[in-house]
N, C-alpha and C positions, 0 to 999 in steps of 0.2 A: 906227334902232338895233335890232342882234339881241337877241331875248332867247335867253339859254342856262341852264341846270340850277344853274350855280356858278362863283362866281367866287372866287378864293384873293387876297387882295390886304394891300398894304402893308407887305411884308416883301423883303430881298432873296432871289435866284433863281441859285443854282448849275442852269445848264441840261442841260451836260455834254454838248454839241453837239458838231462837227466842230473847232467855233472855241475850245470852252471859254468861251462868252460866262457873264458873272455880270455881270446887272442889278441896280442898286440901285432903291428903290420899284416893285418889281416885280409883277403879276397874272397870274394863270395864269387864260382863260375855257373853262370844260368843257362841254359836250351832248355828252349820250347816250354816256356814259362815254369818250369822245374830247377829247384836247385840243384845244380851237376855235384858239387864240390864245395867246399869252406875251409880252411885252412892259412896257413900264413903265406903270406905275399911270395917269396922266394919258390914252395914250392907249386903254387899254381902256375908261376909264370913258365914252370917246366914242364909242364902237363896238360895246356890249356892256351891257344891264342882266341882274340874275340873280335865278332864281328864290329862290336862296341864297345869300348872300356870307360868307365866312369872314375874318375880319381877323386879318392875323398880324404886325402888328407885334412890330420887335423879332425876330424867329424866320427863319430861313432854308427857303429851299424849294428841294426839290429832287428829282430821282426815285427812284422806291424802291430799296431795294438787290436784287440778283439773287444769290441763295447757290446757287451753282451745285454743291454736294456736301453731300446731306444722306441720313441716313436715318431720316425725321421720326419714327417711334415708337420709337425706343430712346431718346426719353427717358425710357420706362421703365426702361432700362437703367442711368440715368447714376448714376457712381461706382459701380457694384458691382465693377466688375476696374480699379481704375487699379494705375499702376505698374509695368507690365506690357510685356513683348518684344511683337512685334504677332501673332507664330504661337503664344507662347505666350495670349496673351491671346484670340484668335481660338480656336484649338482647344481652349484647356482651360477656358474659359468662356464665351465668349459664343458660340459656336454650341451646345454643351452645354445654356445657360441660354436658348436659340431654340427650341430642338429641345422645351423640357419647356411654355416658356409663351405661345409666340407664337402667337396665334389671331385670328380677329377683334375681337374685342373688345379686345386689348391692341394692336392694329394702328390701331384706329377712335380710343380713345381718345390714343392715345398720340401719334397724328398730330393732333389736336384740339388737342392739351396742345404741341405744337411749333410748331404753325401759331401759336396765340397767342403764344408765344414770340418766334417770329419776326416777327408784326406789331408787338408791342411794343417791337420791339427797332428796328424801320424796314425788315424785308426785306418786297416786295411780291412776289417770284419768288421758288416754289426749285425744284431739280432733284433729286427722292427716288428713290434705289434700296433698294427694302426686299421684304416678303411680305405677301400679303392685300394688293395696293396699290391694289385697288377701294377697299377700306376709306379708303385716304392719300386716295382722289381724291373718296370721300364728304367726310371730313373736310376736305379742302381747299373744295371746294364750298359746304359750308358755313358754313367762317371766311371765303369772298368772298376769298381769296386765290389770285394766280395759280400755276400748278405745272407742271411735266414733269416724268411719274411713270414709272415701270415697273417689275414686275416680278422680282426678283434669278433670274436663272438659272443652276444648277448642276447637274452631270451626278449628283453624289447627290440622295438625296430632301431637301425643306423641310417646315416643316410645312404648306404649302400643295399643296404635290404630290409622288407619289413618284417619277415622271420628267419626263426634260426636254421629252418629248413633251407632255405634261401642262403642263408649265409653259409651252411655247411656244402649246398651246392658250388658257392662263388668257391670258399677252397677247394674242392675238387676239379674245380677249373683250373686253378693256381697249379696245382699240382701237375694235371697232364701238359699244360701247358710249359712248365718250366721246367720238364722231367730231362734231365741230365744235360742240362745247362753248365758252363764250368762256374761261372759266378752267384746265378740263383740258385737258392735249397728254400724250401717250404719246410714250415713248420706251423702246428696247429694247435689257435691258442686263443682258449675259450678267457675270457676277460677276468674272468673272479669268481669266487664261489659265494659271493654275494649280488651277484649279477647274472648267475646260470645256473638253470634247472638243474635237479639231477640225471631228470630225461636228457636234457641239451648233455652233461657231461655225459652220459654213456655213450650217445650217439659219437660224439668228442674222441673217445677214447676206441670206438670201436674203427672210426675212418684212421686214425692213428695206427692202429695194429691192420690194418688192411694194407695198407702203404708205406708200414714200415717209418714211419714218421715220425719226431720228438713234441712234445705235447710243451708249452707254456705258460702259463696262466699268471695272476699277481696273488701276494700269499700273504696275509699277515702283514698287511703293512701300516698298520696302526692300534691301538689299542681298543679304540671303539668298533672295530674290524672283528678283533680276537670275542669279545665279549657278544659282538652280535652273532657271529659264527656258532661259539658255544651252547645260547640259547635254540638256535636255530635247530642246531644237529644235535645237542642235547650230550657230545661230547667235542674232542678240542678237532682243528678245522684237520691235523692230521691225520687223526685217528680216521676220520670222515673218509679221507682221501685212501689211507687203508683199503678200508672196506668197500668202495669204489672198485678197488683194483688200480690205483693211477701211481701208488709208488712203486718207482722199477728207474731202470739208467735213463729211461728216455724221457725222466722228466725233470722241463726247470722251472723253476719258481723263482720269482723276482720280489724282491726287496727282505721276506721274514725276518721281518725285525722282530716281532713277538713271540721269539721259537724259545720252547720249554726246551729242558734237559730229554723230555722224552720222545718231543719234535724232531731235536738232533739226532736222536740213536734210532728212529724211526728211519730217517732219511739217509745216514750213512750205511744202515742195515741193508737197505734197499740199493742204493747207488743211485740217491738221486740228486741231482745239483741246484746251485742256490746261483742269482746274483745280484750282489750287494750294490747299493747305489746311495752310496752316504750324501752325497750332495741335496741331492732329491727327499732323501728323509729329515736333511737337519732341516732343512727349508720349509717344508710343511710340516717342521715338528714333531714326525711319527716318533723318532725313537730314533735309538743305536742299535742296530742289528747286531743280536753274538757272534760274529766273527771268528774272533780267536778261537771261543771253545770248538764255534762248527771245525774250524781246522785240524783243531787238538780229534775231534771226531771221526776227521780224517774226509770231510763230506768237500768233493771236490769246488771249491765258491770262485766265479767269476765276476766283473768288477765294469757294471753300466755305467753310463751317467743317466739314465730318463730320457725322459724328452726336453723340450726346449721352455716348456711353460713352468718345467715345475726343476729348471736347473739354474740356470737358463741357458746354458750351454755345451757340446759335445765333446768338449776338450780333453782326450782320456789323461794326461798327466796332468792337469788340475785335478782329475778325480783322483788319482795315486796320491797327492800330495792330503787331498781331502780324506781320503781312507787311513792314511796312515797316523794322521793326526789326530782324527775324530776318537779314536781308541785309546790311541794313550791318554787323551786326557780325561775321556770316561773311565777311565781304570785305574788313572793316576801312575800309569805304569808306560815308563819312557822305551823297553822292551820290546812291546808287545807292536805288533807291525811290522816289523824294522822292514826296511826300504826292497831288499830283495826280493821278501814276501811277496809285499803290492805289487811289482814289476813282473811277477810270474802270474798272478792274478789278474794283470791287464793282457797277459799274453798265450803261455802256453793251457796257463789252467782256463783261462778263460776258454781258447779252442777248446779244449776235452771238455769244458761244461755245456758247448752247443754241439757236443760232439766230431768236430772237426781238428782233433788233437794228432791227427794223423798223415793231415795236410797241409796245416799251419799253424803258427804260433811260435815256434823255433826255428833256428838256422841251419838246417841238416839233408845233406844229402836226399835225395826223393821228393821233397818236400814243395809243395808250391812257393814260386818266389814272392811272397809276400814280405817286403821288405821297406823300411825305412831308414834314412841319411840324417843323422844330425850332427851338424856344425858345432864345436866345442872352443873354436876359437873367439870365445867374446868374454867381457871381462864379469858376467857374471858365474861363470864357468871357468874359472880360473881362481887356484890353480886346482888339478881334479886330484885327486883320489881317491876316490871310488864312484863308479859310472853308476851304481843302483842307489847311489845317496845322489847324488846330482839329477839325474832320472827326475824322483820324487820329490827333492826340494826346493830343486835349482833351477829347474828349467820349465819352460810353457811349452805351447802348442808351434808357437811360433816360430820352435826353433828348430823345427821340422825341413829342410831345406828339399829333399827326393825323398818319395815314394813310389814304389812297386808295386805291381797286383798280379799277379800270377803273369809276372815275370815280364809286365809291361809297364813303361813308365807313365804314371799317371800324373805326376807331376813334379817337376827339375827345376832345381836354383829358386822356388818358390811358386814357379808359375804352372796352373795347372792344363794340364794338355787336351783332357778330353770332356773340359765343362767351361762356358763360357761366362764368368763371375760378374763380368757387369749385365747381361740379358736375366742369367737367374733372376739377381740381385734386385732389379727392376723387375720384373713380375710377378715377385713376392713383395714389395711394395705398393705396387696397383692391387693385388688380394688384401692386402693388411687395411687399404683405405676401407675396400668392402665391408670387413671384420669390423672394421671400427664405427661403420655407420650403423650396421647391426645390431651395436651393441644395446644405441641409444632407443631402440624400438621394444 
């Protein structure tokens, strides 16, 4: 008999595999923060004793969620501009209310106060474009949650640099600095192509293929966006990117709500990824991203929430429940979404959209134990028949009881182990007062 670290047992197992297998009386066995084994209860306990056994009767397992679009410290930000056009709310507040308080300290905290967030909520991955992102990749380091950080790049100054030279330097810091870390990955992600030269994007794209790195940027995410793009490049923004040289696997793009028919066949051609962040677009109005047809395209789409000012929060099964809804009723078509989809789109597709489909997002042998416990015994989860329709309509963030992160528990029965929620808690409250005296100048 092997002995392993821990063993998860007695509850059923959304695995999220090639097959969509979901065992009943299921165990997941872990060493050395690796999944050993998955299968049903009877035969692990013949193959397998543990230094630790978790019993989760009653509770579903399953792997963590992947929020493939965040910008973890604005949740300092959250609610102080809602209601908002996204240029108006961009230019006349929230780069305004960056420019006056964003430093390390509201960077460190505020990614601290996110990361808890989003463990609490069941995300074991997320994908952050912000400033000071050493700070996001301390803070992530420390909640034991996994990330691909980078950098925001823009040809004006941040309060982190006054050029893009500088800013291409801070990522190159990021990089040697977090170079085979198990939880940080760098990624390099020039802010918009309404915000960045095309000298800054080659430069972009040449530190990328040097280091082997995945490129990120935002894409089309409004329709006054699409139309300034066109004039600008004098064709559509992806044709631009073409010719660039920036479509290929390693690239993802966040929100493309305004993608043509020949956007999609551009980007599936290529193998490049998209992730969809419906919350964040109904809220400032941009639009409904094509979803379905990118899929029919075959273009792999992962599933963010944003950041916190423009959601207002990191909840990945709100966003499932917001994904799947926001489509059928733009379509009129009750089909289109259906629950399993979203649920591999929070997870596995979303890995292989940051490119990490090979370490996490499912339940399988090799795999990083990236794992989450949720409790089924409450009465709005009653009675179940089907775990990917309850998932997406049934349930919150709340009802996330343990999480894993490569095979460490980061937080049990609700309470998280490796972040202290009332210390955050309060020192994103003392920066919010700052923020808000700010405003008034």
């Amino acid at each position: 008999m092997q002995e392993v670290d821990l063993i998860i047992t007695g509850a059923k197992a959304l695995l999220l595999d090639s097959q969509n297998t979901c065992l009943d009386h299921a165990s997941v066995a872990i060493n050395a923060g690796d999944i050993v084994a998955v299968d049903h209860t009877e035969k692990i306990e013949k193959q397998y004793r543990a230094k630790k056994t978790i019993t989760a009767e009653d509770s579903l397992i399953m792997p963590g969620f992947v929020n493939c679009h965040t910008h973890a410290a604005m949740t300092c930000f959250r609610g102080i501009a809602d209601d908002l056009e996204l240029m108006d709310w961009l230019n006349n507040y929230i780069f305004p209310a960056e420019a006056k308080n964003v430093n390390k300290e509201l960077a460190y905290w505020g990614s601290l106060l996110g990361a808890a967030e989003m463990i609490k909520s069941g995300t074991t991955t997320f994908c952050d474009m912000y400033i000071f992102e050493d700070e996001t990749a301390r803070a992530a380091k420390a909640a034991g949650i996994r990330c691909l950080i980078g950098e925001v790049l823009f040809d004006f100054p941040s309060p982190n640099f006054k050029t893009s030279a500088e800013g291409i330097a801070y990522t190159k810091m990021l990089i040697e600095k977090w170079k085979g870390d198990p939880l940080v990955n760098i990624i390099i992600e020039p802010h918009a192509l309404y915000t960045c030269s095309k000298p800054l994007l080659k430069n972009v794209k040449k530190l990328a293929e040097d280091y082997h790195l995945p490129i990120g940027l935002h894409l089309l995410e409004n329709a006054a966006e699409k139309k300034q793009l066109e004039e600008k490049f004098g064709k559509s923004a992806v044709s631009f990117l073409k010719d660039i040289g920036y479509l290929d696997e390693k690239l993802i793009a966040f929100h493309c709500v305004h993608f043509s028919q020949e956007d999609m066949k551009l980007f599936a051609d290529n193998g490049c990824k998209v992730s969809h962040n419906p919350a964040s677009n109904m809220k400032l109005a941009s639009g409904v991203a094509p979803v379905p047809e990118m899929l029919e395209f075959g273009i792999t789409v992962g599933l963010g929430t944003d950041g916190c000012a423009s959601n207002n929060n990191l909840d990945m099964i709100k966003e499932m429940a917001t994904a799947a809804k926001l489509h059928k009723v733009a379509r009129l078509d009750p089909t289109v979404m259906d629950a399993r989809t979203v649920v591999r789109m929070a997870t596995i597709e979303g890995a292989k959209a940051l490119g990490m489909g090979k370490i996490t997002g499912s339940l399988e042998a090799g795999k990083k134990a990236d794992i989450i416990i949720i409790g089924l015994n409450e009465p709005h989860m009653t009675p179940l028949y089907s775990e990917y329709s309850h998932l997406v309509y049934a349930m919150s963030g709340a009802d996330v009881d343990t999480v894993l992160i490569n095979g460490k528990i980061v937080m049990e029965n609700r309470k998280l182990s490796t972040i202290n929620e009332e210390e955050v808690m309060q020192k994103v409250r003392e920066i919010a007062v700052k923020v808000k005296e700010s405003l008034k100048k």
